[in-house]
C-alpha positions as CSV (number, residue, x, y, z in Angstrom):
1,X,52.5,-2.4,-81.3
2,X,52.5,-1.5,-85.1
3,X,56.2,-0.7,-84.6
4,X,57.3,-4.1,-83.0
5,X,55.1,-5.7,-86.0
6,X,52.0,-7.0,-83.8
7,X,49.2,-5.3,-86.0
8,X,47.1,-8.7,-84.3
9,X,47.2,-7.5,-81.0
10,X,46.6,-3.8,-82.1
11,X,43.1,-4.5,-84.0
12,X,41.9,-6.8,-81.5
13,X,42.4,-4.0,-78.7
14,X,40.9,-1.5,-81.4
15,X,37.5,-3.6,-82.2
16,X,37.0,-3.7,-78.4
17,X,37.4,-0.4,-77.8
18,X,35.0,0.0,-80.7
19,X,32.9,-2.2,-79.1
20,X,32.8,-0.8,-75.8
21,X,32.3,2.8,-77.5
22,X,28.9,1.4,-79.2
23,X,28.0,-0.6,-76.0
24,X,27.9,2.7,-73.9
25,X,26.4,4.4,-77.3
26,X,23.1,1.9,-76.7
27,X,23.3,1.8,-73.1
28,X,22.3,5.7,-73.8
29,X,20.1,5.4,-75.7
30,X,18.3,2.8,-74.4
31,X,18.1,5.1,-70.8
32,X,17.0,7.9,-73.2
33,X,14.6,5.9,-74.9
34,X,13.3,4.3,-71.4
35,X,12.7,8.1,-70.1
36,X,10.9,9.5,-73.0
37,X,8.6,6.2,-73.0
38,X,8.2,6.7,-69.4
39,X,7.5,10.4,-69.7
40,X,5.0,9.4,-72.5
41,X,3.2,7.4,-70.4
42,X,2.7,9.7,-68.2
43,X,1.8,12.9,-70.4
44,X,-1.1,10.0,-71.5
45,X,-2.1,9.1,-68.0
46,X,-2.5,12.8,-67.5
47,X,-4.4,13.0,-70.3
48,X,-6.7,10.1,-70.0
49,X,-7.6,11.5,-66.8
50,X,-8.5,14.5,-67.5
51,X,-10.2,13.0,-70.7
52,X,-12.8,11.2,-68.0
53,X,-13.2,14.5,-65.9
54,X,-14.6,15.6,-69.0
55,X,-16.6,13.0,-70.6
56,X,-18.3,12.6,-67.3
57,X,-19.3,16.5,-66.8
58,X,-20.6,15.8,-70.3
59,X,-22.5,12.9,-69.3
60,X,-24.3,14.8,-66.6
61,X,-25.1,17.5,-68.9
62,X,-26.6,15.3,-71.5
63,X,-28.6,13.5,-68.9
64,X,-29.9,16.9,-68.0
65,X,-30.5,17.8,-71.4
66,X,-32.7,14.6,-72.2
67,X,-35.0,15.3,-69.0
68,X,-35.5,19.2,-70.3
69,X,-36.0,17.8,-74.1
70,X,-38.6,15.2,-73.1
71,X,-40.5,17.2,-70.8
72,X,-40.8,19.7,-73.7
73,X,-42.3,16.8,-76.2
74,X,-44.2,15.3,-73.6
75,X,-46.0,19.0,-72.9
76,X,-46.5,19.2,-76.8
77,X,-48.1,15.7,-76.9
78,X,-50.8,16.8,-74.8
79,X,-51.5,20.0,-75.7
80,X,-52.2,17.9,-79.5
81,X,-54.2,15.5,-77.1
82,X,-56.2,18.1,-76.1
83,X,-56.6,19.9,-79.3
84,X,-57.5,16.2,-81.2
85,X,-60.3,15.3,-78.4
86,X,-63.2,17.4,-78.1
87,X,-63.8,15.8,-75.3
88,X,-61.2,17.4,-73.6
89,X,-61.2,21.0,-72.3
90,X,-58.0,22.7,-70.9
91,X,-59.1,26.2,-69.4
92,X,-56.2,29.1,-69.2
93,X,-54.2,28.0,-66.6
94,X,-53.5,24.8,-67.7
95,X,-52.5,25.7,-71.2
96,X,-50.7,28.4,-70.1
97,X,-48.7,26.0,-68.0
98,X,-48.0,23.3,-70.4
99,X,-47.1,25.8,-73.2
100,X,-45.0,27.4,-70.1
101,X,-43.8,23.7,-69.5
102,X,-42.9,22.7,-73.2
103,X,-41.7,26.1,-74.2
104,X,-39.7,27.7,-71.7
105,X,-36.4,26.4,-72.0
106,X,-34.0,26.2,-75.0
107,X,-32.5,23.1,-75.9
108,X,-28.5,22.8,-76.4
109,X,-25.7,20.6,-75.5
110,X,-22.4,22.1,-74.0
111,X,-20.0,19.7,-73.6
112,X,-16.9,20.0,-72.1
113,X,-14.4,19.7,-74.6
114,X,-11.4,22.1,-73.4
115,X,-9.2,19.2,-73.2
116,X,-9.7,17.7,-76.3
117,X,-9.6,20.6,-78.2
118,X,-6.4,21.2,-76.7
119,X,-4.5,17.2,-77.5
120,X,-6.0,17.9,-80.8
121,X,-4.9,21.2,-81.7
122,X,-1.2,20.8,-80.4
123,X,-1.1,17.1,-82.1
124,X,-0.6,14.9,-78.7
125,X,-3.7,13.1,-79.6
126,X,-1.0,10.5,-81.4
127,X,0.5,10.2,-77.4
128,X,-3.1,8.1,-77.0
129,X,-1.7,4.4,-77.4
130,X,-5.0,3.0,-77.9
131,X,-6.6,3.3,-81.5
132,X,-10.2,2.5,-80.6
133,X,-9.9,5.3,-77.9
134,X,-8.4,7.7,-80.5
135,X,-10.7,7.1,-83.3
136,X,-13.4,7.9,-81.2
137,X,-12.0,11.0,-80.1
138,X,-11.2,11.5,-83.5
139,X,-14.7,11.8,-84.4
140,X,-16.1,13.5,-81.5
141,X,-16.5,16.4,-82.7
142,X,-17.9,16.0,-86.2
143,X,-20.9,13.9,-83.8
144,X,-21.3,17.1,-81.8
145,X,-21.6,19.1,-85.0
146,X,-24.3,16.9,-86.2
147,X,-26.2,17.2,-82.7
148,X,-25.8,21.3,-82.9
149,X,-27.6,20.8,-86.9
150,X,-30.3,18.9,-84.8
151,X,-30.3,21.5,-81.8
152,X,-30.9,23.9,-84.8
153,X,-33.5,22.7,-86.7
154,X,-35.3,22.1,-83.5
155,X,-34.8,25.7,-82.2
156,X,-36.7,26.8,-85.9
157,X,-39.8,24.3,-84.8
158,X,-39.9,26.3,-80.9
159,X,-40.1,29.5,-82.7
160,X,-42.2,29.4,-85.1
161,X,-44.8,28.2,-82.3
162,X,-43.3,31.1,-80.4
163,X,-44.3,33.7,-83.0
164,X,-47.8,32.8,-83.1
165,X,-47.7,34.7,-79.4
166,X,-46.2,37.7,-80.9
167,X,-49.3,39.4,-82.5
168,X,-52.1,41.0,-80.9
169,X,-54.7,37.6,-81.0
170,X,-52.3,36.0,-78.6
171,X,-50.6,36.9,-75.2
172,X,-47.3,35.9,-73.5
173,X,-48.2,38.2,-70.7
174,X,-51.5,36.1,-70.2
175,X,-49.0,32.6,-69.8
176,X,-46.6,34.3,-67.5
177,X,-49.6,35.9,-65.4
178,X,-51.6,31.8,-65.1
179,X,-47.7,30.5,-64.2
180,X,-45.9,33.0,-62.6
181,X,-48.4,34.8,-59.9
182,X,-45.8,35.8,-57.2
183,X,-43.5,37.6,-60.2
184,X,-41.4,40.5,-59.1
185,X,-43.1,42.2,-62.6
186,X,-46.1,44.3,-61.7
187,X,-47.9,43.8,-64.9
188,X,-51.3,46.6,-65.2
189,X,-53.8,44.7,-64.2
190,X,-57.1,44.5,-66.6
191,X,-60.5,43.9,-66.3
192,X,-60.2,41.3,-68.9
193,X,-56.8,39.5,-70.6
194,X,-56.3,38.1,-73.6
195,X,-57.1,34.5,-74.0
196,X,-55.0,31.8,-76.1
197,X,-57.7,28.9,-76.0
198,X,-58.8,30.0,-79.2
199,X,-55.1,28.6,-80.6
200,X,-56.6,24.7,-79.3
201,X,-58.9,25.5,-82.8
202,X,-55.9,26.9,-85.2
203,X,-54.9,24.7,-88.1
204,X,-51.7,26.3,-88.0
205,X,-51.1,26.3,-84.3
206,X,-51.8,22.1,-84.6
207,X,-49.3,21.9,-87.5
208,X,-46.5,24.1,-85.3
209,X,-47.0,21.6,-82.4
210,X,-46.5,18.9,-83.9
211,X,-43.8,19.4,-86.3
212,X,-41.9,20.8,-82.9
213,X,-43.3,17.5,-81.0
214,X,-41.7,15.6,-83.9
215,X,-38.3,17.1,-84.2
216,X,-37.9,17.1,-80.7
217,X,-38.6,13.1,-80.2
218,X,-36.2,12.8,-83.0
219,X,-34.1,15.0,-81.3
220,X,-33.6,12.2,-78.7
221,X,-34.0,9.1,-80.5
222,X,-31.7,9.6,-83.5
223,X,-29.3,12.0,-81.4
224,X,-29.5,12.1,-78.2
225,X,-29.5,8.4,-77.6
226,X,-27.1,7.5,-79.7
227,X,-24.8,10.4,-78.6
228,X,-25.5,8.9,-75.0
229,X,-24.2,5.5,-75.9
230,X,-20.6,7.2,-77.8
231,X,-20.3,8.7,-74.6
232,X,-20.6,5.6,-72.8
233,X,-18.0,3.6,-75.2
234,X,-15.5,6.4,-74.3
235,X,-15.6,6.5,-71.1
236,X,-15.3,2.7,-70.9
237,X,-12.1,2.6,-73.0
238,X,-10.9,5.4,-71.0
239,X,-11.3,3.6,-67.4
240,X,-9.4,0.6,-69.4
241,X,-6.3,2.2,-69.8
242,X,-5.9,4.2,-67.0
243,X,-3.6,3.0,-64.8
């Protein structure tokens, strides 16, 4: 073409080869692009999913959690009942079984946050499309470090009560005889055991019970509850973008 003088002809065919070089360049990347998207969504689908597994194992436990915590302050509220109204008198059995009651158990919350830890830590949490959902998750875990300072502070309350059974005026063996009578431990049996009604008069005992009745409501109140509710919120956002 150049040869015989028609450069006209020649850039006209050139711009549309150009042109059909850049078409098939988008038409790539647009199919590229499609698949990745479509991938993406499904990487977060599979996410969000396993997300709620989670958030609803944890929702069980912490329902579990606020029966155990409350039973525990509810035990200590009436063993102050009892020690505030001398009109009231518990013999051994039943303070062995309320201290038994509001003593026994330890109170933590182990959520399940294997998941999580793992979007997080390899940077997919970005794959999350929805902000509100990934702030939230975002913040989880500072929330549960605040609940384990609370879990904490309340552990210190149960053992200081807890100590006052480790001298020789008080027994643990005497609450685990009046609650547990079928136990597989054969304990020596005595003419006489040690009683613990003479804590119902202890200044210090009082003060112990209700600094651990107070921490404990608290405890569910200003942590639990709230907790509850963030849990909640989650797993609404997360039923609203699962497909």
């Amino acid at each position: 073409m150049l040869t015989e003088n028609k450069f006209g002809k020649y850039l006209i065919y050139a711009l549309g080869e150009i042109i059909l070089v850049v078409v098939g360049i988008l038409i790539a990347v647009a199919i590229n692009n499609g698949q990745q998207n479509k991938n993406l969504l499904k990487k977060e689908q599979t996410y969000l999913k396993g997300l709620q597994e989670e958030f609803k194992t944890s929702k069980l436990k912490l329902n579990e959690l606020l029966e155990v915590n409350k039973q525990n302050y509810l035990g200590a509220k009436t063993i102050m009942e009892n020690i505030s109204n001398p009109n009231i008198s518990l013999n051994e059995k039943q303070f062995s079984e309320l201290l038994f009651r509001s003593f026994s158990s330890d109170i933590s919350f182990n959520a399940n946050n294997s998941l999580l830890n793992e979007i997080i830590n390899s940077g997919s949490l970005k794959d999350i499309t929805n902000s509100k959902l990934r702030i939230r998750l975002t913040n989880w875990k500072s929330t549960l470090e605040d609940i384990a300072r609370q879990e904490e502070e309340l552990g210190n309350q149960r053992v200081k009560v807890l100590d006052m059974f480790r001298t020789n005026k008080n027994s643990i063996k005497t609450i685990f005889e009046q609650t547990n009578p079928n136990s597989e431990i054969n304990f020596h049996q005595t003419k006489s055991s040690v009683s613990n009604l003479n804590l119902l008069e202890s200044l210090e005992f009082e003060n112990n019970i209700l600094m651990f009745y107070l921490t404990s409501k608290a405890t569910e109140t200003s942590h639990y509850d709230p907790l509850m509710k963030e849990l909640n919120s989650i797993l609404e956002l997360l039923q609203t973008e699962i497909k």
